[in-house]
C-alpha positions as a printed NumPy array, in Angstrom:
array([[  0.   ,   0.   ,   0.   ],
       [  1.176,   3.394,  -0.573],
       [  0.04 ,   6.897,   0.514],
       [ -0.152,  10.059,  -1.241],
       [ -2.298,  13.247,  -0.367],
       [ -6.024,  12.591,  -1.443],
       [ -7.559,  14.189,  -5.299],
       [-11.151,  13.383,  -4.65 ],
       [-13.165,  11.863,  -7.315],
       [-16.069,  13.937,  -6.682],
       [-15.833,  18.006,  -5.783],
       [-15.731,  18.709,  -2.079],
       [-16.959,  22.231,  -0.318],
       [-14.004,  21.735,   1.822],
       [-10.785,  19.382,   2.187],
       [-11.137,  17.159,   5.022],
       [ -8.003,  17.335,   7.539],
       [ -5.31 ,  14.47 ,   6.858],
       [ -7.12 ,  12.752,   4.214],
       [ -5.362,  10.286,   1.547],
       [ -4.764,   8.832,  -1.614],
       [ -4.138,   4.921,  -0.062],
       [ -2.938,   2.99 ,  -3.666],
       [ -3.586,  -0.937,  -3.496],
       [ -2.707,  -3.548,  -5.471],
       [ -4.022,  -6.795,  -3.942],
       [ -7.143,  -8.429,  -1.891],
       [ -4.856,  -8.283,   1.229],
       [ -3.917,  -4.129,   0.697],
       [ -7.674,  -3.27 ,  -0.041],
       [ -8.906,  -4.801,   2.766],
       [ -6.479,  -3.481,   5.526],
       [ -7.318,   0.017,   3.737],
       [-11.327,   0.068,   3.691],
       [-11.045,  -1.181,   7.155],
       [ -9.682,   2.668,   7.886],
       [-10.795,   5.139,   5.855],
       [-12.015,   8.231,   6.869],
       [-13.873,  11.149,   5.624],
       [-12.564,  12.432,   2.242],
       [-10.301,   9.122,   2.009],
       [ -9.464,   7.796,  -1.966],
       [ -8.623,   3.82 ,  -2.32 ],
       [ -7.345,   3.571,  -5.657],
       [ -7.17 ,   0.131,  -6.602],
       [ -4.648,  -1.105,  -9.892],
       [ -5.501,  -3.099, -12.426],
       [ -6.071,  -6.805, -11.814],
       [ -8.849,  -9.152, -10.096],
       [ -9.217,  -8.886,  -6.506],
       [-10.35 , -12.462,  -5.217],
       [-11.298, -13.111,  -1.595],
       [-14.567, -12.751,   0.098],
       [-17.154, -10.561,  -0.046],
       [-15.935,  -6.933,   0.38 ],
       [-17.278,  -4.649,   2.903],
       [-17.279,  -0.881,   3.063],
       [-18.708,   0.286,   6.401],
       [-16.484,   3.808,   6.851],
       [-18.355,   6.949,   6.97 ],
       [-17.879,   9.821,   5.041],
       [-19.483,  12.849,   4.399],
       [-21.257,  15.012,   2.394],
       [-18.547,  17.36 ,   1.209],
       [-15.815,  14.737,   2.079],
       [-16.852,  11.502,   0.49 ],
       [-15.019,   8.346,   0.62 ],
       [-13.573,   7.349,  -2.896],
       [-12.923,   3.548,  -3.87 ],
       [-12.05 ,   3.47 ,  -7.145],
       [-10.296,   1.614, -10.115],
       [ -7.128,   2.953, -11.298],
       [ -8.54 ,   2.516, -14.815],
       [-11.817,   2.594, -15.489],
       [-13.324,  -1.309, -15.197],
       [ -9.634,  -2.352, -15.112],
       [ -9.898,  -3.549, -11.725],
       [-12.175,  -6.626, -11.213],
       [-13.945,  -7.906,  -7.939],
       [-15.655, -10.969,  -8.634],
       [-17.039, -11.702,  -5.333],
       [-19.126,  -8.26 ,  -4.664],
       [-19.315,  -5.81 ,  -2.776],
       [-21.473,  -4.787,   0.431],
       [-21.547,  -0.994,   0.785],
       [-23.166,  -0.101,   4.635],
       [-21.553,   2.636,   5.777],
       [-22.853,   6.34 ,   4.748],
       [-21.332,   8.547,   2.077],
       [-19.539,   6.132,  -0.279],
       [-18.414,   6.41 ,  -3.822],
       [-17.92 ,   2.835,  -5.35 ],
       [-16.225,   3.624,  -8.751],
       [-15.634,   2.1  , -11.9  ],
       [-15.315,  -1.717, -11.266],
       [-15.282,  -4.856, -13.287],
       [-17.65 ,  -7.414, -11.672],
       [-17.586, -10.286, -13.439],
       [-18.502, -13.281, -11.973],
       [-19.766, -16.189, -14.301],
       [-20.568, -18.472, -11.609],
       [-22.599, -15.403,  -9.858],
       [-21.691, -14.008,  -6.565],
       [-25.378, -13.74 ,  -4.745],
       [-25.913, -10.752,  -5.339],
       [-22.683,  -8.676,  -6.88 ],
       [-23.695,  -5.68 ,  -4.823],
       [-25.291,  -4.831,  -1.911],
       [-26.183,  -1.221,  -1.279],
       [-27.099,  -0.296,   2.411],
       [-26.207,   2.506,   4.527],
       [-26.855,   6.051,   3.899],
       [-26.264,   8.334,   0.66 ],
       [-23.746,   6.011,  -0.43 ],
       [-23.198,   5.215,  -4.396],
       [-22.437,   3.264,  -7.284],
       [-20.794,   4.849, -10.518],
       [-19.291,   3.803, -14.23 ],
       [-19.121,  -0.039, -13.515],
       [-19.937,  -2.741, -15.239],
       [-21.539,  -6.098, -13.797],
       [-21.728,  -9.514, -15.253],
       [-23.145, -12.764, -13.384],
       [-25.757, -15.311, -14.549],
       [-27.049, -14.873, -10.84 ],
       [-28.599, -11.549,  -8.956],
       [-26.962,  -8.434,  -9.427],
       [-27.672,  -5.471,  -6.781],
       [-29.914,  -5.356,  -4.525],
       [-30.508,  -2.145,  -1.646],
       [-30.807,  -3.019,   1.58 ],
       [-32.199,  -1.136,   4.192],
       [-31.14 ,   2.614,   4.466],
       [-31.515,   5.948,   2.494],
       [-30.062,   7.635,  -0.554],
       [-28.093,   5.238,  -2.479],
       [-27.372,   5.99 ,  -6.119],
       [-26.876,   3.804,  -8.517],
       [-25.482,   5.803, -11.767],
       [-23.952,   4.832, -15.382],
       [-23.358,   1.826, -14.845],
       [-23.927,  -1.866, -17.244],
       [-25.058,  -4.896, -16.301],
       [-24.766,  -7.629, -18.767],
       [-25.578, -11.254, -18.988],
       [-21.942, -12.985, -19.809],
       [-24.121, -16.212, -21.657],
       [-26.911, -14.216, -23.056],
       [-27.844, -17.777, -25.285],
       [-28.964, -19.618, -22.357],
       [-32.477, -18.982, -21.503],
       [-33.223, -21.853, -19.451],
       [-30.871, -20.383, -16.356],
       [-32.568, -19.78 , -13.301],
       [-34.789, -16.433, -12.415],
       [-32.638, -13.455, -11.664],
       [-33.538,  -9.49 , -10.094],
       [-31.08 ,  -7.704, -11.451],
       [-31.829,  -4.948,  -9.317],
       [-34.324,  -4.596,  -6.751],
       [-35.411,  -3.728,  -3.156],
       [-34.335,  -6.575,  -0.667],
       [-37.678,  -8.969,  -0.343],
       [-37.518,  -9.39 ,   3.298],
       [-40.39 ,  -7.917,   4.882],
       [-38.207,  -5.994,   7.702],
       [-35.742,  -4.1  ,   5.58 ],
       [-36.446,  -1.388,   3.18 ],
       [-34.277,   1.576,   1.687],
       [-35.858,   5.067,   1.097],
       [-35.302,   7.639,  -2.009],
       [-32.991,   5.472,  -3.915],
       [-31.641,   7.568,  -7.356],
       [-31.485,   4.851, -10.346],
       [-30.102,   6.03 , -13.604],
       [-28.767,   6.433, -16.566],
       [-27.634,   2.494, -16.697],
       [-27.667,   0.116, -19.55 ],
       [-29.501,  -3.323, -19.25 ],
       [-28.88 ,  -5.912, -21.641],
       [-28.768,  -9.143, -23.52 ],
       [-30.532, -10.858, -20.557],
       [-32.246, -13.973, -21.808],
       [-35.605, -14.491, -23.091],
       [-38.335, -16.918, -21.329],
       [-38.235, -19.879, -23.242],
       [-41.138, -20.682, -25.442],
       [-43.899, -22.673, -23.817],
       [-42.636, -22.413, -20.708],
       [-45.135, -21.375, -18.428],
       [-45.185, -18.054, -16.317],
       [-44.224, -18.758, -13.043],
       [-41.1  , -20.512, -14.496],
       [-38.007, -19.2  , -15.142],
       [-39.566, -15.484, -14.182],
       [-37.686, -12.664, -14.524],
       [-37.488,  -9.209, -13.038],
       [-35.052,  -6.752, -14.216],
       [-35.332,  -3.194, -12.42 ],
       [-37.63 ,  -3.024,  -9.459],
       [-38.723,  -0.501,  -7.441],
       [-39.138,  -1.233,  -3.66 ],
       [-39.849,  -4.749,  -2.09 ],
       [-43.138,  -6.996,  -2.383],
       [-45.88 ,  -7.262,  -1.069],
       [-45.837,  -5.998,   2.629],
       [-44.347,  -2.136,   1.617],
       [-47.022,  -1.876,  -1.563],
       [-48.815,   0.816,   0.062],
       [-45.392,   2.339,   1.642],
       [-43.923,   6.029,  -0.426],
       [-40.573,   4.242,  -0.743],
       [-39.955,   7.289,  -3.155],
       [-37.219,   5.815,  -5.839],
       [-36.59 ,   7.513,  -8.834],
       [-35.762,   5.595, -11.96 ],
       [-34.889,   7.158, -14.911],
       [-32.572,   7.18 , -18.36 ],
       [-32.368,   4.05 , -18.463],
       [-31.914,   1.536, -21.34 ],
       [-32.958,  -1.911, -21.312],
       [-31.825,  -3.971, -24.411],
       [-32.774,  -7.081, -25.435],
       [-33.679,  -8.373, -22.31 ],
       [-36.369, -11.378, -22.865],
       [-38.627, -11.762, -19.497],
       [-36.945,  -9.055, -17.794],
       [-39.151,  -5.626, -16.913],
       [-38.971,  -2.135, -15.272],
       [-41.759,  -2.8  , -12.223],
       [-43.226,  -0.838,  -9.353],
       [-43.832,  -2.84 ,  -6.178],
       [-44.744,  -0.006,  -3.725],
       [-45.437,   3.427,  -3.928],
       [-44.584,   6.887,  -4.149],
       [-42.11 ,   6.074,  -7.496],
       [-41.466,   7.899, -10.363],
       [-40.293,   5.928, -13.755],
       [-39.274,   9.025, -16.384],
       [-37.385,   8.73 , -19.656],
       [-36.406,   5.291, -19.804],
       [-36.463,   3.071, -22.795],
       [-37.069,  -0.943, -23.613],
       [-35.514,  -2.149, -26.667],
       [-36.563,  -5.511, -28.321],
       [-36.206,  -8.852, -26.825],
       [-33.524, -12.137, -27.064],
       [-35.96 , -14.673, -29.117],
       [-37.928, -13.48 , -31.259],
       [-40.878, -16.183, -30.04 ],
       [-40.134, -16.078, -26.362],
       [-43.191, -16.161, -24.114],
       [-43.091, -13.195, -22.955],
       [-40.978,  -9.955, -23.411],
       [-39.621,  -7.222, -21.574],
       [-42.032,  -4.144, -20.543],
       [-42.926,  -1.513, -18.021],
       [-44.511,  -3.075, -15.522],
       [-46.897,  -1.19 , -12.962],
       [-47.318,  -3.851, -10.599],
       [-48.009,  -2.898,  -7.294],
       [-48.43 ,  -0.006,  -5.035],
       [-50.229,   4.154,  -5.254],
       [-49.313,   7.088,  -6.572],
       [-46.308,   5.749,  -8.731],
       [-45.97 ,   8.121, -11.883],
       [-44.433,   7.076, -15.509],
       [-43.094,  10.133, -17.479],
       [-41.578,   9.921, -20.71 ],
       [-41.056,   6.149, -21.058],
       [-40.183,   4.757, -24.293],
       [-41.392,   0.933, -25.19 ],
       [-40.406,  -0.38 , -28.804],
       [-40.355,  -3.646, -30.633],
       [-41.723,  -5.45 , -27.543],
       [-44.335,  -8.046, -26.415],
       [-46.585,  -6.299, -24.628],
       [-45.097,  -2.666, -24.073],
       [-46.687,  -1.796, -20.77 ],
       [-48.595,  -3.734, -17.898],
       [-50.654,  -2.335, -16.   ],
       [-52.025,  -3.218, -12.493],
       [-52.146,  -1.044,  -9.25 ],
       [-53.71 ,   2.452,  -8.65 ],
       [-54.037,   5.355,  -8.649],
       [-50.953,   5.483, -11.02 ],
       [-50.194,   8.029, -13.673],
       [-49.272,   7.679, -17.007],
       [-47.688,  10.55 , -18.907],
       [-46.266,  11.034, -22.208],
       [-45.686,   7.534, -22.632],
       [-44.96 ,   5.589, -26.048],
       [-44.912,   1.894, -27.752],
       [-43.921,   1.976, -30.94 ],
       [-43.591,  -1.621, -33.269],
       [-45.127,  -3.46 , -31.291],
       [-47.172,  -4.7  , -28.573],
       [-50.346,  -3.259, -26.634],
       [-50.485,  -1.758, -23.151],
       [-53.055,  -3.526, -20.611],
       [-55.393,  -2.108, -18.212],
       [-55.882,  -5.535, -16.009],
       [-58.696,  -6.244, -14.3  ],
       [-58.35 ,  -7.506, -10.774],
       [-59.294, -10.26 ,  -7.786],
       [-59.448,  -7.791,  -4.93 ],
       [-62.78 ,  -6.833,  -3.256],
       [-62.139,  -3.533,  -1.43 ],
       [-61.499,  -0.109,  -2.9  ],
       [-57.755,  -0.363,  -1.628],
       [-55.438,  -2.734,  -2.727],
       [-54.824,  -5.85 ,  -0.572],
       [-52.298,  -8.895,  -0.392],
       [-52.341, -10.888,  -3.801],
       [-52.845,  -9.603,  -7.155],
       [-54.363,  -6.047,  -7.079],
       [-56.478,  -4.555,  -9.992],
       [-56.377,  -1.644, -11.647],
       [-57.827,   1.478, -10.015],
       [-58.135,   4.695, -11.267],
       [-55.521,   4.907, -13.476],
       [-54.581,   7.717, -15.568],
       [-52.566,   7.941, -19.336],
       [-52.115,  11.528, -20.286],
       [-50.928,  12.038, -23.791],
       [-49.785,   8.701, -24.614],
       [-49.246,   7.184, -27.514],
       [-49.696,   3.385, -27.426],
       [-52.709,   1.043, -28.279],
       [-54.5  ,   0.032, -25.334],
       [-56.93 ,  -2.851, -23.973],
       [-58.597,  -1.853, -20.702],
       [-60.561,  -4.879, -18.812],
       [-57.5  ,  -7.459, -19.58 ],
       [-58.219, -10.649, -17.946],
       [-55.095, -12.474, -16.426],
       [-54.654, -15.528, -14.114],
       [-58.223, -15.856, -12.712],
       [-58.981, -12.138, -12.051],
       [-62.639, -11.915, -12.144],
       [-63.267,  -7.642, -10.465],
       [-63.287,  -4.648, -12.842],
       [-60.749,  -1.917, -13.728],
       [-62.111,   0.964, -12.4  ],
       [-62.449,   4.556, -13.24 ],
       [-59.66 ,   4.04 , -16.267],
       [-59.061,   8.019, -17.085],
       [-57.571,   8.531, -20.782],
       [-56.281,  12.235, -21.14 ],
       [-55.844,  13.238, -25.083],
       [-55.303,   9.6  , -25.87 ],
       [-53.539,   8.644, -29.359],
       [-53.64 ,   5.171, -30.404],
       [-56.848,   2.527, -30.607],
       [-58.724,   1.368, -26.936],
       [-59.939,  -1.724, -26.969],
       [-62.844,  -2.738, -24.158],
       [-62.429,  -5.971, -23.532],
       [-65.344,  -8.162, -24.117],
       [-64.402,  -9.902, -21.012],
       [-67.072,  -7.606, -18.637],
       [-64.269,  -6.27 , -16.766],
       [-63.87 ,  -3.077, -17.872],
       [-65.601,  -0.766, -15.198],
       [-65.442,   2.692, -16.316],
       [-63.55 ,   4.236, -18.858],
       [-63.914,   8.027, -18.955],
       [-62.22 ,  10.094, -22.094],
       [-61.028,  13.924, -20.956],
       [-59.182,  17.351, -21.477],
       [-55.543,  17.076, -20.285],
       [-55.148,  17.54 , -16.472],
       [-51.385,  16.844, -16.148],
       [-48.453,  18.464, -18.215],
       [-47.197,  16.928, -21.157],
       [-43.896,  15.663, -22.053],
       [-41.947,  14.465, -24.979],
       [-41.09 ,  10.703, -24.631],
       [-37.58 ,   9.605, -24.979],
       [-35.823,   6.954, -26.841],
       [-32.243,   6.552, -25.36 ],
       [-29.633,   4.831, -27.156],
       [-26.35 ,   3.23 , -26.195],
       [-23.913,   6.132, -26.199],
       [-26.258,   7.961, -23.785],
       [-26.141,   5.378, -20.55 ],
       [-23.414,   3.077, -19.092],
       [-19.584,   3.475, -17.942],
       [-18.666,   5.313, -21.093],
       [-21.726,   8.06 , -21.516],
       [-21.045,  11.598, -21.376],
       [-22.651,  12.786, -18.158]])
């Protein structure tokens, strides 16, 4: 290990006293140095793979003196065995994860306003997932299936809220990342089966009704079979992100926005094209705006099994949802997997694109009106714009 005066990654209001630049080369070297850094610390790690056990950053930082572990190179520096980030005010920069085996998951992100830039992850198994705490960011970064051919491997989150029921992390900042060449469900295969869930905002089930407040935007996801952008609680805002196309061109299903559980979740902007079934929607009330499928695919208003006017445990209907200015064919009343209640109160603002009523009786009310909400122009991303490599 060697020491030199600290050049922080990101800009500081003011220089912390005594901090360093701590230069690593090996497993051994970065673990005696995360286990002291201090506020406005830099770990600089060389080129190379780091194997050992799971890494953990617990130091504390602050907000105008961060600490900075980084790769020398950008993604020259490899850990395959992840990374657990729980203290507060951490910068985790510009890693190689690879891992074809899959490290379960590749990176945990806990703690408080800590982050992950510019890196690029690749593991058949899960990927990130944010445990309880507040703040983390998750910026230009790629994750990347390393045998995108195999679609009979087993279900993977690529990133998601942690699913048990007493953890939960709060205003979590995902963005600009690319997602892609994740494998298809296999044909005839049926849907609870090699399931998939890409991007996921907040936890199941017992936080659907909790403002988790994530905000998930500029993102691409490419390619990417089964895999979806879906709401499981509330309080979440989905603007500007883009699905591209899926692995197989028959797969049985195929990535979409997916608005599955949870209130007051808004989608701004969101760009669905050459896909299956563009964008799913459950849940309510949820808004809709400026939204766009183009080649492909319809959007669904489901219809639900729930008997009360709030949503309950189980599969939830959709209630009082509004699309403002969208662009996108649309079948309201869908029937899926036994649901036998209404969509209710379905509001379409300036509408463009055919509605379909579904002859199923489960359409409830559909009401056609002036704009209420402000308009936006959606947004097709494309590679150069997300990942390590973008120009932010």
């Amino acid at each position: 290990m060697s020491f030199a005066a600290a050049a922080p990654l990101l800009p500081a209001t003011g220089a912390a006293a005594n901090a360093r630049r701590v230069a690593v080369a090996d497993v051994a070297e970065l673990s005696s140095a995360l286990a002291e850094v201090r506020p406005g610390d830099e770990v600089v790690l060389a080129d190379g793979e780091y194997h050992g056990d799971r890494l953990v950053v617990a130091g504390h930082g602050t907000a105008q003196n961060p600490i900075v572990v980084r790769a020398a190179n950008l993604l020259g520096a490899n850990i395959p065995n992840g990374v657990r980030l729980s203290g507060r005010y951490i910068v985790w920069h510009g890693f190689d994860m690879t891992n074809v085996e899959g490290a379960q998951p590749m990176i945990e992100l806990g703690g408080s306003h800590n982050q992950v830039r510019r890196c690029r992850l690749r593991a058949r198994g899960d990927l990130v997932v944010f445990l309880s705490g507040t703040a983390g960011k998750f910026l230009y970064n790629e994750l990347v299936n390393p045998t995108p051919n195999d679609h009979f491997q087993p279900s993977t989150h690529l990133l998601r809220g942690w699913f048990n029921a007493h953890t939960m992390h709060y205003d979590a900042e995902i963005g600009y990342n690319h997602i892609h060449d994740f494998p298809s469900k296999p044909p005839n295969v049926p849907y609870h089966e090699y399931r998939r869930v890409g991007l996921a905002a907040g936890s199941l089930y017992r936080y659907m009704f909790e403002n988790v407040n994530w905000h998930i935007h500029h993102n691409l996801m490419e390619n990417c079979g089964s895999h979806r952008m879906v709401a499981y609680s509330s309080g979440n805002r989905f603007e500007f992100n883009t699905i591209i196309g899926r692995s197989v061109a028959d797969s049985a299903a195929s990535s979409d926005f997916n608005q599955r559980l949870g209130r007051d979740n808004i989608w701004r902007g969101n760009w669905a094209e050459g896909t299956k079934s563009g964008f799913s929607i459950h849940g309510g009330p949820n808004k809709f705006i400026g939204c766009r499928i183009v080649d492909g695919g319809n959007a669904n208003v489901f219809a639900g099994t729930q008997e009360h006017d709030a949503l309950g445990e189980g599969q939830p209907r959709a209630h009082e949802v509004k699309l403002t200015a969208c662009e996108m064919p649309l079948i309201v009343g869908r029937q899926w997997s036994g649901h036998t209640l209404p969509a209710r109160n379905t509001r379409l603002e300036n509408h463009v694109g055919e509605v379909h009523l579904d002859d199923s009786g489960q359409i409830g009310t559909v009401l056609t009106a002036e704009m209420t909400e402000v308009p936006v122009t959606p947004l097709r991303l494309t590679r150069d714009m997300v990942g390590p490599f973008a120009r932010s």
